[in-house]
C-alpha positions as CSV (number, residue, x, y, z in Angstrom):
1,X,0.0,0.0,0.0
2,X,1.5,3.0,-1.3
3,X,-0.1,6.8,-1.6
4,X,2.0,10.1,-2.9
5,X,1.1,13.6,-3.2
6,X,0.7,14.4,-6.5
7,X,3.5,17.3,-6.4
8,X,6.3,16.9,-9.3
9,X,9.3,15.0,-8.2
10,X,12.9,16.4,-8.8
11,X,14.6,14.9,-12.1
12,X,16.8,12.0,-11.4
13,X,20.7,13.4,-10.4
14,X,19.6,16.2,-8.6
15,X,20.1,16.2,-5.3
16,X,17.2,16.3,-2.9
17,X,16.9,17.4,0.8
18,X,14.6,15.4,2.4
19,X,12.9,13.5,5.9
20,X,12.5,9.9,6.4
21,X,10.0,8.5,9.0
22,X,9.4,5.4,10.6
23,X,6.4,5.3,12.6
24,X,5.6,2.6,14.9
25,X,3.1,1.9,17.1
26,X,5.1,3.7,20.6
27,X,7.8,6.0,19.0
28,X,8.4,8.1,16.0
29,X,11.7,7.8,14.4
30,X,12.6,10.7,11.8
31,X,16.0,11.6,9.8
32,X,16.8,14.4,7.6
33,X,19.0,13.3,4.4
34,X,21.0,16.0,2.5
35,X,21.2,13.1,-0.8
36,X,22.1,9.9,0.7
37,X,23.9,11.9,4.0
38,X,21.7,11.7,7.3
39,X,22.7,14.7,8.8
40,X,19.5,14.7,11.6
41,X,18.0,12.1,13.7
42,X,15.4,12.5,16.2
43,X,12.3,10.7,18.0
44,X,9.5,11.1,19.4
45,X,6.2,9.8,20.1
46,X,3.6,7.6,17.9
47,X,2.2,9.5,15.2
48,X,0.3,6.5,14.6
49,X,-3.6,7.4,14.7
50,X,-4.3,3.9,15.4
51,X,-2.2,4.2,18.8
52,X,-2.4,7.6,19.9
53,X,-5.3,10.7,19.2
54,X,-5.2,12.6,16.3
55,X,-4.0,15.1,18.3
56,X,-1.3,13.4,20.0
57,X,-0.1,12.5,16.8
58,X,0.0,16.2,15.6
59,X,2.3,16.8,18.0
60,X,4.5,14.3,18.1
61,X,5.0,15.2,14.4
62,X,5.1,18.8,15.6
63,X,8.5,17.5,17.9
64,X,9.9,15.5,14.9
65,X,10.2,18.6,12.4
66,X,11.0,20.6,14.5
67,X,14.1,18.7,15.5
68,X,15.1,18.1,12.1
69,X,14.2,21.2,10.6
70,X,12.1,22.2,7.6
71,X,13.8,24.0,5.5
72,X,14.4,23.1,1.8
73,X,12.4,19.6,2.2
74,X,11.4,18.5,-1.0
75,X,10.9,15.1,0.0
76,X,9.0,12.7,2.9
77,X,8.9,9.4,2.6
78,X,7.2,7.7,6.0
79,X,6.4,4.7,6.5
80,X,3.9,3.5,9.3
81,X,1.7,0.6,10.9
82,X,-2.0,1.0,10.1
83,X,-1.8,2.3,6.5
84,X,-3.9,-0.6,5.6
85,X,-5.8,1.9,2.8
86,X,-5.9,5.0,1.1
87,X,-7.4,6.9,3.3
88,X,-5.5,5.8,6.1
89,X,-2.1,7.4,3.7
90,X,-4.2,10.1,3.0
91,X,-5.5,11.0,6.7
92,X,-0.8,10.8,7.6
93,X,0.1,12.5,4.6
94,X,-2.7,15.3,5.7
95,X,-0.9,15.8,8.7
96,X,2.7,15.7,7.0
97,X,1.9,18.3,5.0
98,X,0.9,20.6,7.7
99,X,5.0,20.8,8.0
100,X,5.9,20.9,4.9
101,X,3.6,21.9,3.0
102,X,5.6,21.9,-0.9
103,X,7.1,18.7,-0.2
104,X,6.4,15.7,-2.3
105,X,4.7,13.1,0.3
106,X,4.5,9.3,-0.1
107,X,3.2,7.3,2.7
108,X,4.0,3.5,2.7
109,X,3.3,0.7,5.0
110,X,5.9,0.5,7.3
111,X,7.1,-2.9,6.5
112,X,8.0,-1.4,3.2
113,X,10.9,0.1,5.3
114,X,12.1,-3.1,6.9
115,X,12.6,-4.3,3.0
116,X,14.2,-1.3,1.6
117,X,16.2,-1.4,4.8
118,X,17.7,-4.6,3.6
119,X,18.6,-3.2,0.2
120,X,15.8,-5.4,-1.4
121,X,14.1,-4.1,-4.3
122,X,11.6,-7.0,-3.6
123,X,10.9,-9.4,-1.6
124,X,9.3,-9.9,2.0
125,X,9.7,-7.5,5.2
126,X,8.6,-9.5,8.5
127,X,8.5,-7.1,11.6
128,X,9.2,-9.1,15.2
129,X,8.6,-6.2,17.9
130,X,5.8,-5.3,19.8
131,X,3.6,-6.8,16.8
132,X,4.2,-8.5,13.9
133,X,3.5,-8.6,10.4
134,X,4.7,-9.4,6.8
135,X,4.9,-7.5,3.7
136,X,5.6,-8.8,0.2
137,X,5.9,-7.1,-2.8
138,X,7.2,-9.4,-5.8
139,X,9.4,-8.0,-9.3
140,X,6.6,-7.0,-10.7
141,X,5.3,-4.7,-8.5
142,X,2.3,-7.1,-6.7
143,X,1.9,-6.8,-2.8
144,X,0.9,-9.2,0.1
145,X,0.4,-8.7,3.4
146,X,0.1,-11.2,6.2
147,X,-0.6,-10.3,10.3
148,X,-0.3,-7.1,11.2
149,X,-3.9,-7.3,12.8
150,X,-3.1,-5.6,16.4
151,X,-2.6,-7.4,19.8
152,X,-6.6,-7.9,19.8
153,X,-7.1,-10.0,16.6
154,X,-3.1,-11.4,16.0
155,X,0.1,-10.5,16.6
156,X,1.2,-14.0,17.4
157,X,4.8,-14.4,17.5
158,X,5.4,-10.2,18.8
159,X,7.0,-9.6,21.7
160,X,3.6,-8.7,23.4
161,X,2.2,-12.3,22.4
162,X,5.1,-14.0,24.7
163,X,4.8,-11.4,27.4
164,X,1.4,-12.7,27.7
165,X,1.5,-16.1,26.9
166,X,4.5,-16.0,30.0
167,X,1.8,-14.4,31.9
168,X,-0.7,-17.8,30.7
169,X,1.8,-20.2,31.9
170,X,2.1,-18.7,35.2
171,X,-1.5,-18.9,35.7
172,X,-2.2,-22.0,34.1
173,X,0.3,-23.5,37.2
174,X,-1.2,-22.0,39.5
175,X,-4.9,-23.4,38.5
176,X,-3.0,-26.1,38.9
177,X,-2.2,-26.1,42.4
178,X,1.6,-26.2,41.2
179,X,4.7,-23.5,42.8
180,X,5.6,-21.1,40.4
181,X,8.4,-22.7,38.0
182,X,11.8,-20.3,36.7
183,X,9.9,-18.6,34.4
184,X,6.5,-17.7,36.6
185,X,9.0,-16.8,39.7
186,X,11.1,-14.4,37.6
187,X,7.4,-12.7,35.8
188,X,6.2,-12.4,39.2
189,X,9.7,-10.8,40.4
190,X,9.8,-8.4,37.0
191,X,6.6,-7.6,37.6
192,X,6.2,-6.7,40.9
193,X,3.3,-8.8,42.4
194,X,3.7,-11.9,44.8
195,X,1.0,-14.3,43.9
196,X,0.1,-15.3,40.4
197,X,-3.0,-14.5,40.4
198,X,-2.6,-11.1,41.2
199,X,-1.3,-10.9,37.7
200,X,-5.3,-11.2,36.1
201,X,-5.9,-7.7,37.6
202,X,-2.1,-6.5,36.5
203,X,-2.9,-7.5,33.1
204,X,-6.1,-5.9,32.5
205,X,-4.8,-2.7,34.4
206,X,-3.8,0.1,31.7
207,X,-0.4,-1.2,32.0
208,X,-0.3,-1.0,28.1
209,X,1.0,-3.4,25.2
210,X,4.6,-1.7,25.7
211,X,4.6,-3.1,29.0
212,X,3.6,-6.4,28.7
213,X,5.6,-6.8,25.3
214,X,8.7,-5.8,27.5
215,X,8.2,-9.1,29.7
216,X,9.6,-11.5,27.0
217,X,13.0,-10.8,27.8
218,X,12.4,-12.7,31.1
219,X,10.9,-15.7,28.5
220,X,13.9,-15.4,26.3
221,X,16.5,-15.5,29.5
222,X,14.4,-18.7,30.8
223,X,14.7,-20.2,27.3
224,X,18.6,-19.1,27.3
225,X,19.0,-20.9,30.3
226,X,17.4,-24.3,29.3
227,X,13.8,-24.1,30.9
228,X,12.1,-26.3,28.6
229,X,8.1,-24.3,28.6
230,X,9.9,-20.8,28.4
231,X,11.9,-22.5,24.5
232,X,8.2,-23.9,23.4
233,X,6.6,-20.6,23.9
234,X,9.7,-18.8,21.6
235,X,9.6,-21.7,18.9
236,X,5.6,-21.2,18.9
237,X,6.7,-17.7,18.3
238,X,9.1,-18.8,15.6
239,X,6.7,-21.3,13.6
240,X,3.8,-18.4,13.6
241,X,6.2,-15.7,12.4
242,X,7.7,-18.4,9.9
243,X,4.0,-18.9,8.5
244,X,3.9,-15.1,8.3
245,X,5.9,-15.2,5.9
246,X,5.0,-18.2,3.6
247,X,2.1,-17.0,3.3
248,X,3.2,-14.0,1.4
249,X,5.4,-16.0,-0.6
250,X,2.7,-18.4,-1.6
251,X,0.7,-15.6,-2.6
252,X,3.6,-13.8,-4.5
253,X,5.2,-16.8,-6.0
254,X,8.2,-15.6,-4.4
255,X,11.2,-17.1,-2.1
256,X,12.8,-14.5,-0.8
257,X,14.6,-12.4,0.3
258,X,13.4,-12.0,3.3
259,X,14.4,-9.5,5.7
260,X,13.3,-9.1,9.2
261,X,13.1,-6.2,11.6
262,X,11.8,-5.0,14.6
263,X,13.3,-5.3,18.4
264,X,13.0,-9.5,19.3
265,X,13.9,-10.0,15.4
266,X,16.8,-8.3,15.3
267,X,18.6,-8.6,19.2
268,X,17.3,-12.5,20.0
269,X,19.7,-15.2,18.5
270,X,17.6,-17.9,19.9
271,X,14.4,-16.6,17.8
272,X,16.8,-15.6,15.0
273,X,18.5,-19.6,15.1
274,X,14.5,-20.5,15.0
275,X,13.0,-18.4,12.8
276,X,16.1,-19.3,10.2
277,X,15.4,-22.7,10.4
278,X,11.5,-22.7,10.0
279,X,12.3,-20.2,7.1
280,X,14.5,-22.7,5.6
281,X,12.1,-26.0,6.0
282,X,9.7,-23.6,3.8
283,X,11.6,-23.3,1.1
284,X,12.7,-20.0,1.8
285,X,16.4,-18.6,1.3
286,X,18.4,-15.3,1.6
287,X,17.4,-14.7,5.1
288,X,18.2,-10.9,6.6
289,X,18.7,-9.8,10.2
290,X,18.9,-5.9,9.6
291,X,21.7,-4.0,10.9
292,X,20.5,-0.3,10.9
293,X,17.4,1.2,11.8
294,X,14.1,1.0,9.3
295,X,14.4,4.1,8.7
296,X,17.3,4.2,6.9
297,X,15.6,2.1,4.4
298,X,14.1,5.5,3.1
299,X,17.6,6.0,1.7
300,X,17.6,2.9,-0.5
301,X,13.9,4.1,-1.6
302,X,15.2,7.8,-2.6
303,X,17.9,6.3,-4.6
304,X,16.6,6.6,-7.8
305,X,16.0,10.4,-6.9
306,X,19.4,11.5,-6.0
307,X,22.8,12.2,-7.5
């Protein structure tokens, strides 16, 4: 899903001054490119409308430009969650504009990021962070989209989904009359409550997906050290974001490559030795951890604009 203003482009070689943005679901994340140079980098709040108030949103955008200055933009690319149609690009791109009003605006999904991140002209993005999703688009220009639902419909395989499915064990033990294992002992401990079930009221508390999406570390430092239920609940993880992805390729016709992003995707090697192999068992090849931000991706995207 891709949506532009309709404001002439520069010619290809001349240099353009413009912003990138990367808009998740808790955090902003903006850079101003002089060509291909990022000279500015800031962040700040969700400007995601799905997440935060339209308001909210305003300002965070508000912070974001301000940091990284307006002058001479030409260009925005941002990319965000929730730009499922065109009016959803058109409702960001509205408030885009309020900032830089002669600038040429495209809005893409922010997956889209993840892949030009990768320097992949094609292929499929899978985000592993708070949510998850993937995002196809094949060599001839066709898109695919699998996930990306919200914590409510999907999400399995995000960092929130083991937070909570931690948060599941421990009371599924405790229903059972059982002690709390290593993993329901250290939730209880990171969390701050005594008894497991004290955690129902904890968990439906405005405690936030952020919060709970936080608690997988304590699963992934259980399945580091060899608890056997903490490992089951990250290869779940990695057979549902695995599936993510095939199902894009099975729409595309495609096999890769396939680059992933977002926090647990990128900084867990036990998801990462997973999620490789389940990739691999699919028929799927040229795997990619990223190594910079998504935003940078909006580089790779401009380089057909700049000299």
């Amino acid at each position: 899903m891709q949506s532009s203003t309709s404001a002439s482009s520069p010619s290809p070689g001349t240099s353009i001054t413009a912003i990138g943005l990367d808009i998740g679901g808790t955090k902003t994340h903006g850079i101003r490119l002089e060509g291909q140079a990022a000279v500015a980098e800031a962040v700040s709040g969700s400007a995601n409308v799905q997440n935060v108030s339209r308001e909210q949103a305003r300002c965070n955008l508000a912070e974001i430009f301000a940091a990284l200055g307006t002058h001479g933009i030409t260009r925005v690319i941002a990319g965000s969650g929730g730009v499922d149609t065109e009016q959803d690009a058109a409702a960001l791109r509205e408030l885009i504009l309020e900032h830089v009003p002669g600038a040429d605006v495209t809005v893409v999904h922010d997956t889209r990021l993840i892949l030009a991140a990768g320097e992949a002209p094609d292929g499929i993005g899978l985000i592993a962070g708070t949510g998850s999703v993937a995002w196809g688009m094949a060599p001839d220009g066709t898109q695919a989209r699998s996930g990306g639902w919200g914590y409510l419909l999907g999400d399995e395989g995000s960092a929130y989904w083991i937070g909570r499915e931690a948060v599941r064990h421990t009371l599924r033990l405790h229903d059972l009359g059982q002690e709390p294992d290593r993993l329901a002992a250290e939730l209880l401990l990171a969390v701050g409550v005594e008894a497991p079930d004290a955690l129902i009221a904890r968990f439906h508390a405005d405690t936030g997906r952020r919060y709970w999406a936080s608690m997988a570390r304590v699963v992934f430092d259980a399945a580091q050290e060899g608890h056997a239920p903490s490992r089951s609940i990250i290869a779940t993880a990695a057979r549902d974001l695995a599936s993510l992805v095939a199902d894009v390729a099975a729409r595309l016709g495609i096999s890769g490559p396939v680059v992933v992003g977002g926090g647990i995707g990128v900084h867990q090697p036990l998801l990462q030795e997973l999620l490789l192999a389940g990739l691999s068992a699919r028929g799927l090849g040229d795997i990619r951890f990223l190594s910079q931000d998504p935003v940078f991706g909006v580089r790779y995207l401009l380089q057909g604009e700049t000299a």
